[in-house]
Every structure is written in C-alpha cells, then in structure tokens.
C-alpha positions as a Markdown table, in Angstrom:
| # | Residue | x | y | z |
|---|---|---|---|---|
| 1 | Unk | 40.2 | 75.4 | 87.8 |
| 2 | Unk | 38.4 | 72.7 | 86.6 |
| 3 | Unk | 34.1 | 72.8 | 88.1 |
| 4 | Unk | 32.9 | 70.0 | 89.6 |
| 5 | Unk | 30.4 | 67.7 | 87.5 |
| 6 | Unk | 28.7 | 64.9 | 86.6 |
| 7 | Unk | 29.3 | 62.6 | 83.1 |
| 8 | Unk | 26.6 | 59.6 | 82.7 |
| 9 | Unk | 28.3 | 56.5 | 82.6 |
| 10 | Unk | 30.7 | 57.7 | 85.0 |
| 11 | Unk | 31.8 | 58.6 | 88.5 |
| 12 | Unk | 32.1 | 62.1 | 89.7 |
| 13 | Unk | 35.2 | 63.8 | 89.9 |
| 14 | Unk | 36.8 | 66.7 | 91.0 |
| 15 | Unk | 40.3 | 68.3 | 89.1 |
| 16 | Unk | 41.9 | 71.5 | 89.9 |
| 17 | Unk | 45.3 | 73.1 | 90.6 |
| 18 | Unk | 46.8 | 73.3 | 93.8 |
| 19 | Unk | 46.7 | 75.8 | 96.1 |
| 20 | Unk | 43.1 | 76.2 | 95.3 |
| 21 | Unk | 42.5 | 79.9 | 93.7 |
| 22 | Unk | 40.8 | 81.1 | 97.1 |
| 23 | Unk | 44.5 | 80.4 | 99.2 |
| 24 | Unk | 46.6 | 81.9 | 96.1 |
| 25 | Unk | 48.8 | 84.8 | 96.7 |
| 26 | Unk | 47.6 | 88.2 | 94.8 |
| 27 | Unk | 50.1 | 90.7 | 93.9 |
| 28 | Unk | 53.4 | 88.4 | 92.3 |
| 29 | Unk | 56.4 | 88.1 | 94.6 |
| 30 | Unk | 55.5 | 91.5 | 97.0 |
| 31 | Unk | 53.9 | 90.2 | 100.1 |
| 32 | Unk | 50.4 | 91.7 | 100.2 |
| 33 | Unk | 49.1 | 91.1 | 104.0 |
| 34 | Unk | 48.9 | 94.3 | 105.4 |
| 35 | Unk | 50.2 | 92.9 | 109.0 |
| 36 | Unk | 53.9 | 92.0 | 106.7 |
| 37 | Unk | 55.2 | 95.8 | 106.0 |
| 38 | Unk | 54.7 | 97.1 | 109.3 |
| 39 | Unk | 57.2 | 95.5 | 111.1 |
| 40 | Unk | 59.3 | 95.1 | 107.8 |
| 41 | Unk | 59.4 | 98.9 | 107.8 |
| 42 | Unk | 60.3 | 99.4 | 111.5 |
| 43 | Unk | 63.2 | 97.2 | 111.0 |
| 44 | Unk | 64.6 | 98.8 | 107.8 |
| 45 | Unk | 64.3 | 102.4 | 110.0 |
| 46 | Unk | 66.6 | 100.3 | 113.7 |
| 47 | Unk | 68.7 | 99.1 | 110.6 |
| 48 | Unk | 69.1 | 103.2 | 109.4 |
| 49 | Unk | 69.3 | 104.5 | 112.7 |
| 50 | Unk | 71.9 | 101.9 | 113.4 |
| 51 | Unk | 74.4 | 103.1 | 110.9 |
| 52 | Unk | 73.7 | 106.8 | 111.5 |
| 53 | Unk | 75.0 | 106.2 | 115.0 |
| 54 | Unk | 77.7 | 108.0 | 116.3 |
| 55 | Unk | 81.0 | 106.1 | 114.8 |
| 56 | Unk | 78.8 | 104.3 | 111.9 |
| 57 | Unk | 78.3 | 107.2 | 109.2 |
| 58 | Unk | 81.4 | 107.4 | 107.6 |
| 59 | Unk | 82.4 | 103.9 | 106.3 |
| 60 | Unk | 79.2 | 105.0 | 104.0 |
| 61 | Unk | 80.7 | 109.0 | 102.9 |
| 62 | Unk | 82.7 | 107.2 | 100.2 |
| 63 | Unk | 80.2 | 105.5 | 99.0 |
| 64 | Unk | 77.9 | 108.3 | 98.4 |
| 65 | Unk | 81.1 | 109.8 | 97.0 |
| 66 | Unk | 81.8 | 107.0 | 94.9 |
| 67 | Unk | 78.2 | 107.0 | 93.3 |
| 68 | Unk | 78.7 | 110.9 | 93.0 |
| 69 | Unk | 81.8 | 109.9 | 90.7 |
| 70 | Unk | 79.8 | 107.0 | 89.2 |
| 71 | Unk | 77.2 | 109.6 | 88.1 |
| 72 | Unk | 79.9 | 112.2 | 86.2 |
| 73 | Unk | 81.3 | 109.0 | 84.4 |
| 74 | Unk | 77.6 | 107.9 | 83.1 |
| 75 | Unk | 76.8 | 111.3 | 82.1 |
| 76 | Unk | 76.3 | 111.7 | 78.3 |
| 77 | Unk | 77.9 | 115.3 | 78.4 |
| 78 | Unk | 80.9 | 116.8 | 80.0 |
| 79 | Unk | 79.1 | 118.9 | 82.6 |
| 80 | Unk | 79.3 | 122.1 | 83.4 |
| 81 | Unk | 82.5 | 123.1 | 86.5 |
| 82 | Unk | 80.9 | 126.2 | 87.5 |
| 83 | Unk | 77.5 | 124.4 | 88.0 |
| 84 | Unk | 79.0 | 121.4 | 89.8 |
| 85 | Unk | 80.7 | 123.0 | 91.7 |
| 86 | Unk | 78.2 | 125.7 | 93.4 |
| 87 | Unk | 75.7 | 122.9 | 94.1 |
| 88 | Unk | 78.4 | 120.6 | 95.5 |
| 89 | Unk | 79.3 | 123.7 | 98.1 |
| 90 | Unk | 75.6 | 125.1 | 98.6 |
| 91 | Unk | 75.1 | 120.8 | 99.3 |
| 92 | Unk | 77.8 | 120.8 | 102.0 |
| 93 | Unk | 76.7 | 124.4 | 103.4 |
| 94 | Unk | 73.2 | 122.8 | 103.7 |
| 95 | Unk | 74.8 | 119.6 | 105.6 |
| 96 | Unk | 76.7 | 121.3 | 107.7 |
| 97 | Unk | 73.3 | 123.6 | 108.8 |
| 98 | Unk | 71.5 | 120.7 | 109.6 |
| 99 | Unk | 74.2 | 118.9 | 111.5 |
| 100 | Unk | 71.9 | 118.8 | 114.8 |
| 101 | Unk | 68.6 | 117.9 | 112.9 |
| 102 | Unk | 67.8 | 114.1 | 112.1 |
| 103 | Unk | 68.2 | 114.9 | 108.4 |
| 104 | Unk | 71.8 | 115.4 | 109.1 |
| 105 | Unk | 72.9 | 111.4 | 107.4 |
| 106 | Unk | 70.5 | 112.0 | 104.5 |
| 107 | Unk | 71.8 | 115.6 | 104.1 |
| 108 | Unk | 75.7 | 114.5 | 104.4 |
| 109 | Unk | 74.9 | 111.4 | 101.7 |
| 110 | Unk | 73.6 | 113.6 | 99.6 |
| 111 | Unk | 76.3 | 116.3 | 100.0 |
| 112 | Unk | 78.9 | 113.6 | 98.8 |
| 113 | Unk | 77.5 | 112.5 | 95.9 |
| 114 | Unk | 77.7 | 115.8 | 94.9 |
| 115 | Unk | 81.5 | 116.4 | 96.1 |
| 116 | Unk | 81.6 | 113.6 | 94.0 |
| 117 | Unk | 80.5 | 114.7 | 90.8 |
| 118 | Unk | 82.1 | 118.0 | 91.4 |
| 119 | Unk | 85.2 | 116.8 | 92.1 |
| 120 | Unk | 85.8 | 114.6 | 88.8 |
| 121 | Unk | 84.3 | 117.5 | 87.0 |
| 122 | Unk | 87.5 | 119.2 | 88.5 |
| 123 | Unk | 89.7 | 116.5 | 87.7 |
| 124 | Unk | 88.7 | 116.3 | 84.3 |
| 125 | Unk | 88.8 | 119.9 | 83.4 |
| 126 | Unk | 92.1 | 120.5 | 84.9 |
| 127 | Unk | 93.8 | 117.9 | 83.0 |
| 128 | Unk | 92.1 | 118.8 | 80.0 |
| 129 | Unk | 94.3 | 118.1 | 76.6 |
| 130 | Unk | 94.1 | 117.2 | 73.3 |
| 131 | Unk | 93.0 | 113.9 | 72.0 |
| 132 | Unk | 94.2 | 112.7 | 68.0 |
| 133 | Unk | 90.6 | 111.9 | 66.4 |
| 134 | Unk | 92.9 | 110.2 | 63.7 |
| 135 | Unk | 96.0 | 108.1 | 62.4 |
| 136 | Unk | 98.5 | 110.9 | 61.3 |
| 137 | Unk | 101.9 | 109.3 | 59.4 |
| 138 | Unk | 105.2 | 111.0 | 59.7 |
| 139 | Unk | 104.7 | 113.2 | 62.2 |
| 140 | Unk | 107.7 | 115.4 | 63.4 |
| 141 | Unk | 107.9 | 116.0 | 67.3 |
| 142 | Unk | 110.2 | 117.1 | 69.7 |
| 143 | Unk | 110.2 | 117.1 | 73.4 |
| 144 | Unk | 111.7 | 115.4 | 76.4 |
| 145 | Unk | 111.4 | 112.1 | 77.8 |
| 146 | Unk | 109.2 | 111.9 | 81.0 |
| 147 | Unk | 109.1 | 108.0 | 81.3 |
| 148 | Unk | 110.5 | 104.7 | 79.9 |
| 149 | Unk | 109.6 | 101.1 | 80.3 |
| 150 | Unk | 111.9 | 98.7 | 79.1 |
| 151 | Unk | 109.7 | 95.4 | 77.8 |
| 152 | Unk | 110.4 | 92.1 | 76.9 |
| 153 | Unk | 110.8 | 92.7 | 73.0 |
| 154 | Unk | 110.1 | 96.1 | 72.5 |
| 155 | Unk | 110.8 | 99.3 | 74.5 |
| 156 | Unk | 108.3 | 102.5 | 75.1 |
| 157 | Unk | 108.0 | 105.7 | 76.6 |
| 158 | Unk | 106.5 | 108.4 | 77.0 |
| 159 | Unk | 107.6 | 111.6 | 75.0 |
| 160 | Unk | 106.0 | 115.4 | 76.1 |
| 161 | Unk | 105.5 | 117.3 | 73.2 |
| 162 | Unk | 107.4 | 120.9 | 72.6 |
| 163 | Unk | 106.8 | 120.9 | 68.8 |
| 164 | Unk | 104.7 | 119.1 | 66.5 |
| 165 | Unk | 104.6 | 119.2 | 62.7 |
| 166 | Unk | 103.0 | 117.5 | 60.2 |
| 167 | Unk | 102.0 | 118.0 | 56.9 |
| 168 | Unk | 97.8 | 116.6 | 57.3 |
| 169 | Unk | 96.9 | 117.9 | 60.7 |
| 170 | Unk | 97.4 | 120.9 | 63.1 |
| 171 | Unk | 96.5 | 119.2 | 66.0 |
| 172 | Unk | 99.0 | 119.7 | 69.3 |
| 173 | Unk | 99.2 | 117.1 | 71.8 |
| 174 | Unk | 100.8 | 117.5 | 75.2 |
| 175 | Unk | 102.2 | 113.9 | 74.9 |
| 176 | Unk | 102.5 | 111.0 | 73.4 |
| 177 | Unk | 103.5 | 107.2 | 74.2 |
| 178 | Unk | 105.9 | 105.7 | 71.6 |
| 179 | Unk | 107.0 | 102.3 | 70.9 |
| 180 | Unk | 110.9 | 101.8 | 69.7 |
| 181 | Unk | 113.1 | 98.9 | 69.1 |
| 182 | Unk | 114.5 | 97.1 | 72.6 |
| 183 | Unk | 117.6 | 98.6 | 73.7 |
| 184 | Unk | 116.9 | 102.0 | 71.6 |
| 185 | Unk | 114.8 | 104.4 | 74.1 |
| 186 | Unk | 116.2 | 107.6 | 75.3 |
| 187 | Unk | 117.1 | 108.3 | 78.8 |
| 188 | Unk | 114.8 | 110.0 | 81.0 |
| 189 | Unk | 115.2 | 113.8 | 80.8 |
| 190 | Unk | 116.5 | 113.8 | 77.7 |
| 191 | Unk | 115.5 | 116.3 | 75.1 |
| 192 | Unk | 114.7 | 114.2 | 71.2 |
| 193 | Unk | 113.9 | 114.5 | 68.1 |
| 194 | Unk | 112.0 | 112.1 | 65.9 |
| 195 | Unk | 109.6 | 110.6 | 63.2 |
| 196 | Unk | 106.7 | 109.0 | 63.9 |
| 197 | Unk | 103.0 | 107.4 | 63.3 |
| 198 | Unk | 100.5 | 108.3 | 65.4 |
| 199 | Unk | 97.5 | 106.4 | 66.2 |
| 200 | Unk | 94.4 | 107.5 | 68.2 |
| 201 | Unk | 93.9 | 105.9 | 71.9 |
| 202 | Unk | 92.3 | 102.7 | 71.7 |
| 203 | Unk | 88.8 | 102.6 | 72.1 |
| 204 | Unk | 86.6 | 99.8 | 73.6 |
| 205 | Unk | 86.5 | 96.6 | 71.2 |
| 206 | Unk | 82.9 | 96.2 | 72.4 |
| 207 | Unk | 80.1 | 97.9 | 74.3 |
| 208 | Unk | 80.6 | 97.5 | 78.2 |
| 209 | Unk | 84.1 | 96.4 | 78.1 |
| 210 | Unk | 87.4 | 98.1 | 79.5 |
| 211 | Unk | 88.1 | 101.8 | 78.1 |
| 212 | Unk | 91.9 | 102.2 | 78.1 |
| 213 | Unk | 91.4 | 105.4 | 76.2 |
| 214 | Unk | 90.1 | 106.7 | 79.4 |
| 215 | Unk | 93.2 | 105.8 | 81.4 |
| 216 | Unk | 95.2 | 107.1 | 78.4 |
| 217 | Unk | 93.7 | 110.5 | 79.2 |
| 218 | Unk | 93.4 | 110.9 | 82.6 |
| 219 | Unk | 97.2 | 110.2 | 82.2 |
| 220 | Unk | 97.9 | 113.2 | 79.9 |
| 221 | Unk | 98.4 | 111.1 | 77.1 |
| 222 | Unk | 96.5 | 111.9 | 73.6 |
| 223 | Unk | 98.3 | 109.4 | 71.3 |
| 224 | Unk | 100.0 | 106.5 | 70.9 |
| 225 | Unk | 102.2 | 105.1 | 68.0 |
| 226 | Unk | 105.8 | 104.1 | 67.2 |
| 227 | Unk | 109.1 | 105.9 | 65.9 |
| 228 | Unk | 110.0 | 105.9 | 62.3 |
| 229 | Unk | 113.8 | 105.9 | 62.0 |
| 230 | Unk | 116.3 | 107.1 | 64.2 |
| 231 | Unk | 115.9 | 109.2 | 67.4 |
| 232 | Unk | 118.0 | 112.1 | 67.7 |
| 233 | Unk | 119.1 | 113.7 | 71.1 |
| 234 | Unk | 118.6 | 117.7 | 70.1 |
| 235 | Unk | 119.8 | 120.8 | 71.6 |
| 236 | Unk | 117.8 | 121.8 | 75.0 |
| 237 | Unk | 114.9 | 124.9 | 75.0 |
| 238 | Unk | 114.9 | 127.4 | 76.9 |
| 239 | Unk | 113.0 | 125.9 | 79.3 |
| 240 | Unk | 114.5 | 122.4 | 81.1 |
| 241 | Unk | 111.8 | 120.8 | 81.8 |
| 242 | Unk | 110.5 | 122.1 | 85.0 |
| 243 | Unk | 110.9 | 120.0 | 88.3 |
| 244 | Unk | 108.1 | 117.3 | 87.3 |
| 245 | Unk | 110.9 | 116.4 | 84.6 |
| 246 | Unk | 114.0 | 116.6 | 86.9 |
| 247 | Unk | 112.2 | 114.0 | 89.5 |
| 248 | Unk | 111.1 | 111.5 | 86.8 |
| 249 | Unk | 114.9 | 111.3 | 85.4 |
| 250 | Unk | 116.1 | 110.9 | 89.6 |
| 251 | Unk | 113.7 | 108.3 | 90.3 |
| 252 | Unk | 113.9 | 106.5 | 86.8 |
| 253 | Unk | 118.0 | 106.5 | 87.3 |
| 254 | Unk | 117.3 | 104.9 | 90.8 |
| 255 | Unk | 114.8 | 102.4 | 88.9 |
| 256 | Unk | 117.5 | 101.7 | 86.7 |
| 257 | Unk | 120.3 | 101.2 | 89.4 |
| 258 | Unk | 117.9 | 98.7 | 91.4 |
| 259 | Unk | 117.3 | 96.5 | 88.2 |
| 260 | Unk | 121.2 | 96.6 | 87.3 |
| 261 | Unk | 122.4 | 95.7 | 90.7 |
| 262 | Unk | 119.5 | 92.8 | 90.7 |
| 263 | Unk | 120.6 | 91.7 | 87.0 |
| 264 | Unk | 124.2 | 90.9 | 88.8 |
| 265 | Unk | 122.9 | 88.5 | 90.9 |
| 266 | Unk | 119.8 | 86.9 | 89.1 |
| 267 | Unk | 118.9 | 86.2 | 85.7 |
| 268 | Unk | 115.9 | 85.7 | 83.4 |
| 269 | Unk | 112.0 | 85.7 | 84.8 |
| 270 | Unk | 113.8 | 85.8 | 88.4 |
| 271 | Unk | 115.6 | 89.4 | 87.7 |
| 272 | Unk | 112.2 | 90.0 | 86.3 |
| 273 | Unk | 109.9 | 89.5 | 89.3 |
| 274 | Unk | 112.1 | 90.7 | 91.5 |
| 275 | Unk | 112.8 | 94.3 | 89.7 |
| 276 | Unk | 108.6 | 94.3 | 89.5 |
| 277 | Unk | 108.1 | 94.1 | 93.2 |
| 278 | Unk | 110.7 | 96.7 | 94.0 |
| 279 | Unk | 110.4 | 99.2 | 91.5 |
| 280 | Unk | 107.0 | 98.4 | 89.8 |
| 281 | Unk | 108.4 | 97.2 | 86.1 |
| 282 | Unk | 106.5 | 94.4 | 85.5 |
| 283 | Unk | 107.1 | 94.6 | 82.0 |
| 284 | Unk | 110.0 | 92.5 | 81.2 |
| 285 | Unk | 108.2 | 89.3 | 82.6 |
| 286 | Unk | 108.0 | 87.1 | 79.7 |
| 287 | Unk | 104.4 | 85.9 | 78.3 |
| 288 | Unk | 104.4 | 82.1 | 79.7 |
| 289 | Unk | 105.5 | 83.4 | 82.8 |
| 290 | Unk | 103.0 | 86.2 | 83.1 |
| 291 | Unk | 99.9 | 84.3 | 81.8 |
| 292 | Unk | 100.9 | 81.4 | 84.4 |
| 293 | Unk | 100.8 | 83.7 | 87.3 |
| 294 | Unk | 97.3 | 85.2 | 86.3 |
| 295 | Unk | 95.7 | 81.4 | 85.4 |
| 296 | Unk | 96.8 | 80.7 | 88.8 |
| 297 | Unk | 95.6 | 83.6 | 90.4 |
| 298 | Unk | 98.8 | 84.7 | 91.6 |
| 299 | Unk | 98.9 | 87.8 | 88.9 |
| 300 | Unk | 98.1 | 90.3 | 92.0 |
| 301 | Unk | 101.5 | 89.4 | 93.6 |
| 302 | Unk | 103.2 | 91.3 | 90.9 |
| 303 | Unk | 101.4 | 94.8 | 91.4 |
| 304 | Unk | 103.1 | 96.7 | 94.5 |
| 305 | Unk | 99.3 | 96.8 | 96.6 |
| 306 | Unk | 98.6 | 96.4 | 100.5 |
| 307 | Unk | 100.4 | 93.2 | 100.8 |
| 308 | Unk | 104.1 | 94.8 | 99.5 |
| 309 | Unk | 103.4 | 98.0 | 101.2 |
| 310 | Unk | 102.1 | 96.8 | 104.2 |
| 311 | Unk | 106.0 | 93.6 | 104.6 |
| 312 | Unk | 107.8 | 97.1 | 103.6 |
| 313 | Unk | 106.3 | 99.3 | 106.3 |
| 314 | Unk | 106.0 | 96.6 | 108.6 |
| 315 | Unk | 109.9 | 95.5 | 108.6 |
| 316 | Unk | 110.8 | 99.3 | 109.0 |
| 317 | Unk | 108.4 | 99.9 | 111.8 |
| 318 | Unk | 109.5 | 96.2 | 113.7 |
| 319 | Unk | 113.2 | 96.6 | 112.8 |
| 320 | Unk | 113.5 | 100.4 | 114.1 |
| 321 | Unk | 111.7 | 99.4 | 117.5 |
| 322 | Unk | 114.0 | 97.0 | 118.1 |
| 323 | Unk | 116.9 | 98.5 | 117.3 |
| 324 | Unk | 115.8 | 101.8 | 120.0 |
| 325 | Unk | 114.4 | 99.1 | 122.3 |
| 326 | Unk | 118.1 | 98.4 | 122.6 |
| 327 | Unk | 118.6 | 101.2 | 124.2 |
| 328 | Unk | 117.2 | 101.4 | 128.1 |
| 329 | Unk | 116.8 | 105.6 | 128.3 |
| 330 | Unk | 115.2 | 105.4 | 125.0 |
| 331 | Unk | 112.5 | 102.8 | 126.1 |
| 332 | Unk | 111.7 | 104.3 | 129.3 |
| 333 | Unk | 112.2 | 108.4 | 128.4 |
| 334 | Unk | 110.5 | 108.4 | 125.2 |
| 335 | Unk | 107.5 | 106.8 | 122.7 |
| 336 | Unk | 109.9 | 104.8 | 120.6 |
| 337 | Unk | 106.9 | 102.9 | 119.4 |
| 338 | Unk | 105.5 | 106.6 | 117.5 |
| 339 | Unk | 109.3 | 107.3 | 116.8 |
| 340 | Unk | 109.2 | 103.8 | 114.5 |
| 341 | Unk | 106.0 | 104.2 | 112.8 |
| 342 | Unk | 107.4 | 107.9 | 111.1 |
| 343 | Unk | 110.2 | 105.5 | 110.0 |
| 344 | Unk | 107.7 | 103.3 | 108.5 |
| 345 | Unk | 105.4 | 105.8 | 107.5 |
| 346 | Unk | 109.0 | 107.9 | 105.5 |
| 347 | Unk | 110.1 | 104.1 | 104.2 |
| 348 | Unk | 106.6 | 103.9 | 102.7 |
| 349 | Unk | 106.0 | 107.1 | 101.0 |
| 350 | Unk | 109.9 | 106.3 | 99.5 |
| 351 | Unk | 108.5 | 103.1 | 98.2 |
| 352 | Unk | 105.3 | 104.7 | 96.5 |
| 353 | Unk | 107.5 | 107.0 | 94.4 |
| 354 | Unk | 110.2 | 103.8 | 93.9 |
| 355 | Unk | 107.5 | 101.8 | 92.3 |
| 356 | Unk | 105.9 | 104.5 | 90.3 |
| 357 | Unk | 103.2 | 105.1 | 92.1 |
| 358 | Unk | 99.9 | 103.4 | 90.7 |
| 359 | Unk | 96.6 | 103.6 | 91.6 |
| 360 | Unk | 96.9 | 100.0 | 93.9 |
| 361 | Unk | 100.0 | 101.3 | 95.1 |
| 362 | Unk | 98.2 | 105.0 | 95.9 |
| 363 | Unk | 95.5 | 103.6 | 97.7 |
| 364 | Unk | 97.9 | 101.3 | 100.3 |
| 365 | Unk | 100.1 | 103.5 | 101.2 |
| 366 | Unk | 97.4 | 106.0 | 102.1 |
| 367 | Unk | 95.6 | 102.7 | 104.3 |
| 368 | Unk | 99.1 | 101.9 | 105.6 |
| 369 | Unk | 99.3 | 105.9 | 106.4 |
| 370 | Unk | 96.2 | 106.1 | 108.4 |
| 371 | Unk | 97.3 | 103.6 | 110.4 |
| 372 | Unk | 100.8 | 104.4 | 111.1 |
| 373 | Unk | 99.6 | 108.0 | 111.9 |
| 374 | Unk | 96.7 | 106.8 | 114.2 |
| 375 | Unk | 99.7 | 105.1 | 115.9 |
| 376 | Unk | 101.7 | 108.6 | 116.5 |
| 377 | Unk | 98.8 | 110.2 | 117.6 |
| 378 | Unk | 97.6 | 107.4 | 119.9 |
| 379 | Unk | 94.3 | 106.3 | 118.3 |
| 380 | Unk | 92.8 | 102.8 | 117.3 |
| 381 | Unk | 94.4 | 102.1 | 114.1 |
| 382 | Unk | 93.1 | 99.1 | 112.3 |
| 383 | Unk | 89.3 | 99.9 | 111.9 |
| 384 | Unk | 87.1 | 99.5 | 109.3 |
| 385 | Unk | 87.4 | 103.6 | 109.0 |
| 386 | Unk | 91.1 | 102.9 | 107.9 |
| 387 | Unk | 89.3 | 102.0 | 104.3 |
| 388 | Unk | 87.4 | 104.6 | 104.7 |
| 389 | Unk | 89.0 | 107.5 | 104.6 |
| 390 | Unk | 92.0 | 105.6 | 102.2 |
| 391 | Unk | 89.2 | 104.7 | 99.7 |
| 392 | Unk | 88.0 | 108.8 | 100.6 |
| 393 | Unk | 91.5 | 110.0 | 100.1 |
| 394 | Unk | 92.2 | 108.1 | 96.2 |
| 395 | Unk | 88.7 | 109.1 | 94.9 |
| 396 | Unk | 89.3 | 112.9 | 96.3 |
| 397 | Unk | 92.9 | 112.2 | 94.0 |
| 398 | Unk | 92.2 | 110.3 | 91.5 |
| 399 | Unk | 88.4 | 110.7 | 90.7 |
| 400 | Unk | 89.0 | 108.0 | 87.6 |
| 401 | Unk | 90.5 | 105.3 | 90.0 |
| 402 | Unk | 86.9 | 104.5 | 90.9 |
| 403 | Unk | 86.4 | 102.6 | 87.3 |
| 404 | Unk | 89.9 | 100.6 | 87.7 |
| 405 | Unk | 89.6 | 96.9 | 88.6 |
| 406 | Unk | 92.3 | 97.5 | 91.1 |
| 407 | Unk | 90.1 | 99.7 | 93.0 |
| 408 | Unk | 87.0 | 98.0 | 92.8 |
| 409 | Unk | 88.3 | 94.8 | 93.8 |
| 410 | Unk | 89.8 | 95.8 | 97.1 |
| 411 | Unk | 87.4 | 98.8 | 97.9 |
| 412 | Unk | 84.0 | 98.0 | 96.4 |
C-alpha cells in the first residue's frame, strides 16, 4: 500500500488497495475466526450422527465397499489372498464386537473397505489364467465353442481351449475369442479344430482411458485373433464339456430360435433392435444406425438394464394378478398379490439368462429382485436400500463391475 505524503508543487494524496491491509483476510480461502469452526464442527458431527441412525447406515456399506474395491484396482501389485483376507475377517470380528459402542459406523465402514479389497483379491485369484504377452501366428487349437455372436460383417466367438500347439510359444490359454467370416462360426457346443493368429488383449491406447484388457480377463479370456482357413468339427474328448457348456448351447439355441422367428416378421435394423432387447445381441445393428442412437442419447435403450427388466417383470407381475383376481376364492382365501410377484420375480431371472446376462442386466434384476421379494415377505419395497443392497449384491459378484460405465453411471 502506497504511504501517504507530500510532493511540492502538489496536493496531497492518498493511494492504496482495497480492502485496506488491516481488514484483509490471513490464512487463503480457510476461514480463520476462531468463532467459524465451532459451530462448523458441531454441524458436520448432527450431519454424522444423522446418517448413523438407525435405518441410515447402510445406503453408505457399499460405498465403503466400493472404495475397498477401488483400492485393490489402484494397487501397483497383485496383493497377497491370505493377507487380505485375515484382515478383512479380524475387520468384521472387530465390527461386530463393537456393535453397541459409538465406534460401531466407523468400525463397520472400515470393515467394508476391507471386505472389499478382500473380496476382488478373491475374485481375481480364482479366475486366474493365462494372458498371451505376444502375437503368435499359426497356432493350432482345439476346443469347444462356449459362445457366438453373429455381427453385421463378421462373426466371433469364443473357443475354450483343450489343446494348443504352436511352433514359437508354449503358452496355454483357457480361451480365446476368434473372429471368422459372417455365416462361418460353429454352433455352440460343438467340439473344432483350427488355425489361427493370436494377438494379445488390447491394452489402453492412452494413460487413464478404458482397459478392455481387464474385461477380457475377468471374462476368462487371454487372447484374441482370427481363424486362418477352414474350421473343422473334430471328434469329441473324453470329457463333453461339463454342464457350463451344455447350458450355453440350450440358451444360445433359444437365442437363435428368438432371432429366427423375429427375422420372419421383420427385416433389416428392425429384426436388429428387436433381437437386442430380447436376447441381448446388439451386434448385428448396422454402424449408422448404432452411432445415431448413441449421438442421440438413446444408445442405453439397446442394453437390457432397469428399464427392460423392470416392463418385463412388471407385465408378469400385473398380468398374473389379474388373471387370479378373476377368480373370487383366490382373491379373498389367499395373497395373490405375493403369488404374482414369484411370477415376476421367475419371468425375470429367465430373462437375465435370455439376454446373456451383463453386468447392467446383473445389477437390475437383483434391484427388481429386492423388490419383488420385499413384496412376498410384506416389507417396504421401493427404498433407497433397494440400491443398496443391489449395488452390495454385483460388487460382492462381480468385484470388476465397479470400473464399468454401466455401473458407475446408475450406481455411483
């Protein structure tokens, strides 16, 4: 600030900044009157108390679970099961101990994040498989077909390895995703035997950005690639498969019947987006029809979430209760209104494993679950607890569903 003084030949003046130094606030943007924290504090401590009340606590477990997952993910080493796992129980021992003490929020937060961490320390570990760390060229496999989705120009699926051989590597994959020409991919089930190039998952094309190599994995897959030449259908093993195998080819034949039966009746991008809301095979929408759904913010519509599960098990649940409602010793003798929510709730749980059952798809049924169960057992059923416990439920699940946009833009 400029002093006040006196030039000869001139007036006095006086030029400073405003405020004046004296009134200026010390300390940057924190407030530093000692009468400001006081009752700051006291209201940060009603707003705590407040949400450990009786009812409020657990809309806030999956967070703390959530951030328990969040902390696996950002660790720079796989950690260790055996470690995670004995703090994550001594963590909920210790919660459970102090259930009557005024620790007990703190202590349960805490717990869940580390039933969080522990738990995609499972996940991870469990699903454990190999990973190709490089292109490989003519690879021989063999194995049988546990999915196929039939695309626009190209088909793919996913083969499960029995035998691999190749002439640069030794490294054994569980399975693989190939591309073939449209029209040429094996059924379900089958058992084959082909050629083909094998690239590694693809990695992040920047630092940040979406990790499809992590979804690759967490789905058992450790490479990806196309056939070389012909695919022959082989003799079966030993072994058929196991039961995993026989329900992928029922469910895939039902997928298939669906999409014929609809191809009868409608033709093009309709036979397209209809086949995708029933059975989840959004993959023969063409590319002008696809990017003009997601410019207009309409792309959702196409994955099977809440909205698809909730007109599905709403229908069921309305069309059952009036059908028994037609019936006067049904109405008055028993609780028709439970007896149509297990419809709904058996319609739903058909349409999961119709479409495929995705993490979007996972997380509403288990939302449109809670509900229709709360109805059957007479409780309030649409609370913000519903989202809760669903969100509770897919992380407990699927640990890696906490990093997918699907998730995060519903749950988070």
């Amino acid at each position: 600030m400029a002093e006040q003084g006196d030039i000869s030949g001139r007036k006095r003046g006086y030029a400073g900044t405003w405020p004046p130094r004296a009134a200026a606030p010390i300390g940057g943007l924190a407030p530093s009157h000692p009468a400001f924290w006081p009752p700051l504090i006291e209201t940060l401590r009603t707003w705590a108390r407040a949400e450990a009340g009786a009812g409020r606590l657990l809309p806030w477990v999956p967070v703390a679970f959530g951030t328990g997952i969040a902390f696996y993910f950002a660790a720079d080493h796989e950690p260790v099961l055996s470690v995670a796992a004995v703090v994550a129980i001594a963590l909920c021992a210790v919660a459970v101990l102090l259930r009557r003490q005024k620790f007990f929020p703190i202590a349960v937060m805490i717990a869940a994040v580390g039933a969080g961490f522990a738990i995609a320390t499972w996940k991870t570990a469990r699903i454990a498989h190999g990973v190709l760390a490089r292109p490989m060229f003519s690879v021989s496999l063999t194995g049988f077909v546990e999915t196929r989705d039939i695309r626009e120009r190209t088909d793919r699926f996913v083969l499960r390895v029995v035998t691999m051989e190749s002439a640069r590597g030794t490294t054994k994959l569980e399975r693989v995703r190939l591309s073939v020409k449209k029209g040429t991919a094996p059924a379900v089930g089958s058992f084959v035997e082909l050629k083909a190039r094998l690239l590694p998952p693809l990695t992040p094309v920047r630092p940040g950005s979406y990790d499809f190599s992590r979804d690759m994995f967490f789905a058992g897959i450790g490479a990806s690639g196309f056939v070389m030449g012909a695919i022959k259908t082989a003799e079966l093993p030993a072994t058929d498969g196991g039961l995993r195998l026989r329900y992928s080819a029922v469910m895939q034949g039902l997928r298939d019947t669906i999409d014929a039966r609809i191809r009868t009746t409608l033709e093009g991008d309709k036979r397209a987006i209809a086949t995708a809301l029933l059975t989840g095979r959004r993959d023969a929408i063409s590319p002008p029809v696809n990017d003009a759904m997601f410019i207009s913010g309409l792309g959702h519509v196409l994955s099977i979430s809440g909205y698809h599960m909730a007109v599905v098990a709403g229908v069921v649940f309305f069309a059952v209760r009036a059908l028994l409602a037609l019936f006067p010793a049904l109405t008055v003798g028993y609780a028709i209104k439970k007896w149509s929510a297990a419809a709904a709730l058996v319609a739903a749980a058909f349409y999961l494993l119709l479409s495929g059952a995705e993490v979007a798809t996972q997380r509403s049924f288990f939302m449109t679950a809670v509900v229709l169960i709360a109805v059957m057992v007479d409780r309030r059923a649409i609370t913000f607890r519903t989202l809760a416990v669903a969100a509770l439920i897919v992380l407990t699940v699927a640990p890696e569903a906490l990093v997918h946009p699907s998730f995060q833009s519903v749950d988070a």
